[in-house]
C-alpha positions as a printed Julia matrix, in Angstrom:
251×3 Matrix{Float64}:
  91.73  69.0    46.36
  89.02  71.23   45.8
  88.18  74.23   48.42
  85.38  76.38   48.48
  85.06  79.57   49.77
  81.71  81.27   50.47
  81.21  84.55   52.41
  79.33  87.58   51.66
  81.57  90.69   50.02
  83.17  92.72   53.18
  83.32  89.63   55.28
  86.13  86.98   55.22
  85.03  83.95   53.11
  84.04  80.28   54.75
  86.33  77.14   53.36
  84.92  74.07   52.37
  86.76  70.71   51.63
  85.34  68.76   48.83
  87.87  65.87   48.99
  88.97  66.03   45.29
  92.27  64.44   44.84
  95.42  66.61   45.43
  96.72  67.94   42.77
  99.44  70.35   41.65
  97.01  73.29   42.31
  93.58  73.79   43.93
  90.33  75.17   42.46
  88.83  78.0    45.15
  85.66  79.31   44.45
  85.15  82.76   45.85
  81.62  84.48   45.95
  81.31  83.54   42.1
  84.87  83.96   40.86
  87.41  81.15   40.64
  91.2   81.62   41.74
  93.76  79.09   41.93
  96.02  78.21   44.86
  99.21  75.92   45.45
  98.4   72.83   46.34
 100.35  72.72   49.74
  98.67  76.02   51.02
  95.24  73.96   50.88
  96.84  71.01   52.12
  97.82  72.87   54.74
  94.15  74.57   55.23
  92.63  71.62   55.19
  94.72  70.49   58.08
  94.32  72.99   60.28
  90.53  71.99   61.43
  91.28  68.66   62.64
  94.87  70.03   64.44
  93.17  72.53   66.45
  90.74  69.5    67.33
  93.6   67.42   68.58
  95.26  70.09   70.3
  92.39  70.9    72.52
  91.99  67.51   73.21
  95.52  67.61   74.21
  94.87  70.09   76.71
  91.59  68.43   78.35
  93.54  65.28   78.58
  96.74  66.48   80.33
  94.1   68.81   83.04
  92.21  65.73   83.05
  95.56  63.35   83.79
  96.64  66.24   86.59
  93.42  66.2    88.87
  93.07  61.94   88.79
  97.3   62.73   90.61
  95.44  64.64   92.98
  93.29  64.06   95.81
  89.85  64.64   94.8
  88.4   66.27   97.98
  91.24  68.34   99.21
  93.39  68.71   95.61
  96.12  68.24   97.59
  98.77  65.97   95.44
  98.62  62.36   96.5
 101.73  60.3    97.81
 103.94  60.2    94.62
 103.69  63.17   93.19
 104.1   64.75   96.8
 106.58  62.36   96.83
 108.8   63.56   93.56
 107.99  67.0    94.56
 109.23  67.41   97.46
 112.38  64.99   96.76
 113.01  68.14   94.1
 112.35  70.84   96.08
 115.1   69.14   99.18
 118.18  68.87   96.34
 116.82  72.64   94.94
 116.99  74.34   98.33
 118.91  71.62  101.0
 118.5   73.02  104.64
 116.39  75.76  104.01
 113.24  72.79  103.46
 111.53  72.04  106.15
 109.46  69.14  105.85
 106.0   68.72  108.0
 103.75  66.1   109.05
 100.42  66.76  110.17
  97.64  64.3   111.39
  93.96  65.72  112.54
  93.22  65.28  116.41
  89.75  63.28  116.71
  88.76  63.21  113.44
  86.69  60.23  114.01
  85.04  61.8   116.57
  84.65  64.95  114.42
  82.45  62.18  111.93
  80.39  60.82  114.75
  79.6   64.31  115.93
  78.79  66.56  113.36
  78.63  64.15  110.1
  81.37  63.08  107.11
  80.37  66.12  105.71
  81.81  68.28  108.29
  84.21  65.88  108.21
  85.17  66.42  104.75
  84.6   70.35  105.48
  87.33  70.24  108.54
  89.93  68.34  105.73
  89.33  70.75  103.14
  90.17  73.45  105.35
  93.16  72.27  106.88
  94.66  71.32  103.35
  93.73  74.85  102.65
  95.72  76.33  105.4
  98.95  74.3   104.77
  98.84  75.04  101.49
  99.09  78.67  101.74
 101.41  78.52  104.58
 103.89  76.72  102.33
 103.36  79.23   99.66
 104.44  79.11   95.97
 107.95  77.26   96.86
 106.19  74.86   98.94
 104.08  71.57   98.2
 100.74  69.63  100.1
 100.08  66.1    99.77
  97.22  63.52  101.35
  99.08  61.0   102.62
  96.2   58.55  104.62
  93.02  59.75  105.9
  93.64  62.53  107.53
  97.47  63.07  107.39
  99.2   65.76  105.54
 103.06  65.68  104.4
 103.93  69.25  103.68
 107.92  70.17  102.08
 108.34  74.35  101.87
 110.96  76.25  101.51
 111.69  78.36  104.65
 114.88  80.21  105.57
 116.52  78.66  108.94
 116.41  82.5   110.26
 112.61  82.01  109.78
 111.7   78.95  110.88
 109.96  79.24  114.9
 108.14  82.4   113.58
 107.07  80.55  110.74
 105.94  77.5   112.76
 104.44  79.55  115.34
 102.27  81.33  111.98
 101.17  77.65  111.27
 100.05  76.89  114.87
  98.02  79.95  114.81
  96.18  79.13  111.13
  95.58  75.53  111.93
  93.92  76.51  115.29
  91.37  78.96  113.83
  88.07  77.77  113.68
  86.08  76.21  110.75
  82.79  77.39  110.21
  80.52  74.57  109.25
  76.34  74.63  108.51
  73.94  76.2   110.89
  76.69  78.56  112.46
  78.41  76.17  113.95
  82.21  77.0   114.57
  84.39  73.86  115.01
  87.61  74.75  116.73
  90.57  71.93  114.71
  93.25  70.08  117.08
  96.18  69.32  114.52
  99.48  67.8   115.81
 102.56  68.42  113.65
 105.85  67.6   113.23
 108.66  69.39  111.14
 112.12  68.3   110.33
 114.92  70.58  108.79
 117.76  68.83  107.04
 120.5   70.49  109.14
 118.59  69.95  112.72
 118.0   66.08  111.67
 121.67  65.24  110.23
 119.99  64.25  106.69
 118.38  65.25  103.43
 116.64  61.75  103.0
 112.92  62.56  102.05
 111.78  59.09  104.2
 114.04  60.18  107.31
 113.06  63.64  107.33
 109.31  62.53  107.56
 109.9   59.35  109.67
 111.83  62.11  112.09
 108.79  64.53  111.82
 106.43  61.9   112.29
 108.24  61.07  115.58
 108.14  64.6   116.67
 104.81  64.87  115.75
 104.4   62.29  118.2
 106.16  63.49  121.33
 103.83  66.93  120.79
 100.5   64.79  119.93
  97.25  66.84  121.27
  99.8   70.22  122.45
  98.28  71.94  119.49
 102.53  72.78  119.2
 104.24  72.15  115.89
 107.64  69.97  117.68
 110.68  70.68  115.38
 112.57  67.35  115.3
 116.14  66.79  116.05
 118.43  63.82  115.15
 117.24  61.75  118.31
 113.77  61.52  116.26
 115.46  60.23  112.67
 116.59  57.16  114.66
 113.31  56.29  116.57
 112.24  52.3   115.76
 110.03  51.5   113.21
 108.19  48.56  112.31
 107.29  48.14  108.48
 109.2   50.98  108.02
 106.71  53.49  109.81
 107.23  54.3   113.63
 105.92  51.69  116.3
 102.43  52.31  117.19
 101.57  53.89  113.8
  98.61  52.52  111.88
  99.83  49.79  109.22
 102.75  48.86  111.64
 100.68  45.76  112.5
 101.52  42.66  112.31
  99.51  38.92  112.2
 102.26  37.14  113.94
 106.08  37.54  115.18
 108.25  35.78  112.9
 109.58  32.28  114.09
């Protein structure tokens, strides 16, 4: 292999492959001189180009593979990475997760009013606020449309001021175009591990989704208790629920 290195004296020299066949040592050329290297050291020069390539591509990829987990509007993970997550962050911490549901009030009507832009202005922000309630510990995800599953890892000593600090951040207005201040309704439900008698990821949110629920248009977070973990579901989601449908009763 044959490298050539060109620079101008007092600045560091340019290398050139030439693709001559490897051999036990390497011809350089240096501003007009000739010098010999080991024929691993250019091998290994030689290499380096197309690495570097490959490991930036690396890197675009993986950033690339992160966001298409990820909701696109909010960036708020989607259901199985919240999913994993927060599954993690239960067997990390135990009772001191609590797990939250949260569905927008009237979000239809929100569209019909003011536009899917607002719309998609009113999600943003209230994927924004649960995500820095829950903090670094904590985790968002999109569930459906507009319902939120939030996991975070608050101390039982903490948890009614904490809730009562969401209330107050999800009820804050959201300023939209033309000055126009659109005041959010959010219901939510939370679940502890110790309040609900399990650390089951599905029965912590199936008991939060019932509290959620019994507090529906209160603009109060409702803490569940183990009366909610047992509520009836249909399809495995409570009765009532979107997708708890069904065409016909069985025979």
């Amino acid at each position: 292999m044959a490298v050539n290195l060109t620079g101008r004296p007092g600045h560091p020299p340019r290398i050139t492959d030439t693709r001559g066949s490897l051999s036990m040592a390497s011809t350089v050329h240096v501003t007009g001189r000739m010098a010999h290297i080991p024929a691993a050291a250019a091998a290994v020069t030689a290499a380096a180009v197309p690495l570097a390539g490959w490991t930036v591509h690396s890197v675009i990829w993986h950033r690339r593979f992160a966001a298409a987990r990820r909701d696109p509007l909010t960036e708020s993970l989607g259901r199985s990475d919240f999913t994993l997550r927060a599954d993690r962050l239960i067997r990390a911490y135990g009772n001191d997760v609590l797990v939250l549901l949260a569905d927008v009030d009237h979000f239809k009507a929100v569209n019909d009013t003011h536009g899917h832009a607002a719309g998609d202005q009113l999600l943003v922000a209230v994927a924004d606020r649960l995500t820095r309630w829950a903090g670094p510990r904590g985790v968002v995800g999109r569930l459906g449309g507009d319902e939120f599953g939030v996991a975070a890892y608050i101390g039982s000593g903490r948890r009614h001021a904490r809730i009562d600090q969401l209330d107050k951040m999800l009820a804050a207005p959201v300023p939209l175009e033309d000055d126009v201040l659109l005041t959010p309704a959010v219901s939510v439900g939370a679940a502890a591990p110790d309040l609900v008698g399990t650390r089951d990821l599905s029965d912590l949110l199936r008991a939060a989704d019932t509290a959620m629920y019994a507090g529906k248009h209160t603009g109060r977070t409702v803490l569940a208790g183990p009366e909610h973990r047992n509520a009836p579901t249909v399809n495995g989601r409570r009765a009532g629920r979107p997708g708890t449908h069904t065409s016909r009763q069985a025979a």
